[in-house]
C-alpha positions in Angstrom: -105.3 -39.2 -13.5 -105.5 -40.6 -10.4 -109.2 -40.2 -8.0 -108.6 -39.7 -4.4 -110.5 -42.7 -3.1 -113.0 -42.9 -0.2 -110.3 -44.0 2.3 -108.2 -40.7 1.4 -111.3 -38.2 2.1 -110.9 -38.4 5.9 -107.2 -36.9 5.4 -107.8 -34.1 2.8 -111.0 -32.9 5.5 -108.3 -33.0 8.5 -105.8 -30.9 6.4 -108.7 -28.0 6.3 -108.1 -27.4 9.9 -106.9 -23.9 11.2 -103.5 -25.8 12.3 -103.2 -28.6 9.5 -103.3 -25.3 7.1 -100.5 -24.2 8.8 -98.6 -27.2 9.3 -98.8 -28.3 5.5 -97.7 -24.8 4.0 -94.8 -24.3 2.4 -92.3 -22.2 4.6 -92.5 -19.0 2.4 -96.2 -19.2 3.8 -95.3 -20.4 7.2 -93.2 -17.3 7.7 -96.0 -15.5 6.1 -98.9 -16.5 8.8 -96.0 -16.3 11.5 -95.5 -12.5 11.3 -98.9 -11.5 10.5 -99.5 -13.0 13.3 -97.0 -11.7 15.6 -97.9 -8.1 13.7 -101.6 -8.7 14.8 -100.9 -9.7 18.5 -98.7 -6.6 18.7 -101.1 -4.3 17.4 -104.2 -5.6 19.8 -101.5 -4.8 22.4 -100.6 -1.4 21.0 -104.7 -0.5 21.1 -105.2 -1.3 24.5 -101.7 0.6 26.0 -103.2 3.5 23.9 -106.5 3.5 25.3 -105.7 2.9 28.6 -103.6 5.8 28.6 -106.0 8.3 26.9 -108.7 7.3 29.6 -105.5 7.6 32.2 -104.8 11.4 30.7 -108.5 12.8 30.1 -109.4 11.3 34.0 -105.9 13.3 35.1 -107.0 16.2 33.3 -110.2 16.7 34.5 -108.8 16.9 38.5 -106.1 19.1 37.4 -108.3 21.3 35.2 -110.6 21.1 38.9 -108.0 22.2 40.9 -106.8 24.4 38.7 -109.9 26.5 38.4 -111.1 26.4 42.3 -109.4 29.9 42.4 -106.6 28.9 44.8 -103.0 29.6 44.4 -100.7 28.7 40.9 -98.0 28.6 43.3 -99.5 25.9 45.5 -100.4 23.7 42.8 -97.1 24.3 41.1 -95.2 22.9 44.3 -98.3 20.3 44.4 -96.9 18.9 41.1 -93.6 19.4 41.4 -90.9 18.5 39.0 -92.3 15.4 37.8 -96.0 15.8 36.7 -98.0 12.9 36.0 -99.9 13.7 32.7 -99.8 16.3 29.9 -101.4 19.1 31.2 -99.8 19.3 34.3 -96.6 19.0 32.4 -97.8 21.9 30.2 -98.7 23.6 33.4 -95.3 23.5 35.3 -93.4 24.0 31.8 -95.0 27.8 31.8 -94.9 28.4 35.8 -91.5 27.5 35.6 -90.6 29.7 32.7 -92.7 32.6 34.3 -91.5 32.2 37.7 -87.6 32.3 36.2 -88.1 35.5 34.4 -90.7 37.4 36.1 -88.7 38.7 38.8 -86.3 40.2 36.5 -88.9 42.7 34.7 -87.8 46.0 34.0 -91.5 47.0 33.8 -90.9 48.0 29.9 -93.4 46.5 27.3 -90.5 45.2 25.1 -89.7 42.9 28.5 -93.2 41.9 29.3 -93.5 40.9 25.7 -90.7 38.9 25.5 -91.4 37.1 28.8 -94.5 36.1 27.2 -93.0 35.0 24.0 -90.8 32.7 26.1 -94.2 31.3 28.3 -96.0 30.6 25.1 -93.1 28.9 23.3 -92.2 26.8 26.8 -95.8 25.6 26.3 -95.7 24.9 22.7 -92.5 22.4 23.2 -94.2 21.1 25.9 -97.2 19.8 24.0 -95.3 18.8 21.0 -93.0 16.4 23.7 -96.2 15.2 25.1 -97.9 14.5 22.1 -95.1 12.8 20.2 -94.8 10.6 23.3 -98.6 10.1 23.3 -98.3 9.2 20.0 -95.7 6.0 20.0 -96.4 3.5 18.3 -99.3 4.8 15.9 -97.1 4.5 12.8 -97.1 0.9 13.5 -100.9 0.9 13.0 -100.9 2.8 10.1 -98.2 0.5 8.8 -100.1 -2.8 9.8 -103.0 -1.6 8.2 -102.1 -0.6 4.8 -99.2 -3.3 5.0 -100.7 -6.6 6.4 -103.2 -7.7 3.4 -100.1 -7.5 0.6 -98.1 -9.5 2.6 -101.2 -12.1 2.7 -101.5 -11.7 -0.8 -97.5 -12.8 -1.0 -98.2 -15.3 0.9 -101.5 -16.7 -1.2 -99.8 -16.1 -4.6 -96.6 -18.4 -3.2 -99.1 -20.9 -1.9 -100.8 -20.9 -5.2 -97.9 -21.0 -7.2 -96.9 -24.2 -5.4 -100.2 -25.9 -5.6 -100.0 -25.4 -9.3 -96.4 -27.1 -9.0 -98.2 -29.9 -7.3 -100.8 -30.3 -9.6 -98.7 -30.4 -12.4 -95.9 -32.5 -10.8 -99.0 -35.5 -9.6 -100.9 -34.7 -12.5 -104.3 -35.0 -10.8 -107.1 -31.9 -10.6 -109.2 -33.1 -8.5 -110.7 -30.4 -6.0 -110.3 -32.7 -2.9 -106.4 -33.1 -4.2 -106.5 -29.1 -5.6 -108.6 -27.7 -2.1 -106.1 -28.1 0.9 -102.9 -26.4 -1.0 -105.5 -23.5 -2.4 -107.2 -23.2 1.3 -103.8 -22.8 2.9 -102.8 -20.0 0.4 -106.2 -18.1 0.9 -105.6 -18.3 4.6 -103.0 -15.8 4.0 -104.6 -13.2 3.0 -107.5 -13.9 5.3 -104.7 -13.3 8.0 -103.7 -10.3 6.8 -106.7 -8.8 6.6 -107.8 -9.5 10.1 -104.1 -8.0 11.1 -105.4 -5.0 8.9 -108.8 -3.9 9.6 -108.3 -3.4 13.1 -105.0 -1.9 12.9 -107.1 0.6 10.3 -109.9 1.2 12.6 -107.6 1.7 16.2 -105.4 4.2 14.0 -108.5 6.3 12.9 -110.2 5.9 16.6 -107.2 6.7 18.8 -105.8 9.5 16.3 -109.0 11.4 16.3 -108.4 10.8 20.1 -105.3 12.1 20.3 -106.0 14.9 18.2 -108.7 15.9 20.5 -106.5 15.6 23.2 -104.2 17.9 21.6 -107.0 20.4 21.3 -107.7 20.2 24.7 -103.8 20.9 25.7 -103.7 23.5 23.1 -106.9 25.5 24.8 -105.4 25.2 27.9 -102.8 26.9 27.2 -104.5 29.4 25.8 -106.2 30.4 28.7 -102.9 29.9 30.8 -101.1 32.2 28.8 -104.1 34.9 29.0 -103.5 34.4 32.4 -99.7 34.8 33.1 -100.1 37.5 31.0 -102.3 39.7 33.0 -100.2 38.6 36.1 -96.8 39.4 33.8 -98.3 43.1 33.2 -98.7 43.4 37.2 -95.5 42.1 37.5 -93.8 44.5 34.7 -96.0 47.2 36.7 -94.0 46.5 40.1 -96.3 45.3 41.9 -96.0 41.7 43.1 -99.4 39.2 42.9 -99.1 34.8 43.0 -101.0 33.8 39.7 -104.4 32.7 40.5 -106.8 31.6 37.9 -109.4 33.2 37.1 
């Protein structure tokens, strides 16, 4: 066997670096590193899209949900929205007023209509929310992916690396730990990638879903209470009598 002498130590310590790890791996492991890197970058990116937006929806929310129960007119603040709203509940909102305001004038004043006018409301909500959630919720299989993904791709990555250290040890015929070190450290740094491409992915997926989930409790309330609404104006309505939803 051949020792690595003092005049080779200097070398095997540079090739420990972050970067010499990389530069010195084989290319299985270099396209390894590459895309969990790219797969952690885009996740990071992915969090902070989705909690910018949540923050963006709940703040939208709460002056619509203001407005919405000052006691003025449904009307107004349906032509205050307009055909475009700006964040899930208002699209929930001017999905039923739009629905109600299509079919309310056509009532025959029987129960059979009423009921059916409020079957259509409910289910123009119900879409609604689905749409807005699926939107809402872009991207989150990417998490879930990254995160139960990323660390078996490291592991590919430090078993290749391994596999070719071995090669090299048996090729030079030296097992020295200065010669053995650099090609195991660049294997390990694999998986050490990986993981930090998987815990957060893991931790934004089960933060931002329980988000979104109460988010999607909060739509689903609303229209509720929407629906309890339109229905006591649909009743009116079926009735004869004319009234512009207010809440109540």
């Amino acid at each position: 066997m051949n020792p690595v002498t003092a005049t080779d130590l200097p070398r095997v310590a540079g090739d420990l670096t972050i970067w010499g790890l990389f530069l010195q791996a084989d290319w299985v492991v270099k396209g390894v590193m590459i895309l969990l890197l790219l797969a952690s970058i885009w996740v990071w990116a992915i969090v902070f899209e989705k909690v910018t937006s949540l923050k963006r929806a709940n703040k939208a929310a709460d002056a619509f949900e203001d407005s919405f129960w000052s006691g003025g007119s449904l009307d107004d603040l349906f032509r205050q929205e307009g055909d475009s709203p700006t964040h899930p509940i208002a699209a929930v909102f001017v999905a039923a007023m739009t629905e109600w305001r299509r079919s309310a004038s056509r009532l025959a004043g029987s129960a059979m209509a009423v009921a059916g006018l409020k079957e259509r409301v409910d289910r123009a909500m119900g879409v609604t929310i689905l749409r807005e959630m699926e939107r809402m919720e872009r991207w989150m299989v990417f998490l879930a992916s990254v995160g139960s993904v990323a660390p078996f791709v490291g592991l590919f990555g430090t078993v290749w690396g391994i596999m070719n250290s071995f090669a090299a040890i048996a090729g030079m015929q030296n097992t020295n730990l200065a010669v053995v070190a650099p090609g195991i450290a660049e294997a390990l740094f694999a998986t050490a990638m990986g993981l930090v491409a998987a815990i957060p992915a893991v931790l934004a997926y089960n933060k931002i879903n329980t988000d979104m989930a109460r988010f999607a409790g909060r739509m689903e309330a609303f229209s509720s209470e929407f629906s309890a609404i339109l229905s006591r104006q649909t009743e009116v309505a079926g009735e004869g009598r004319t009234a512009a939803p207010v809440a109540e």
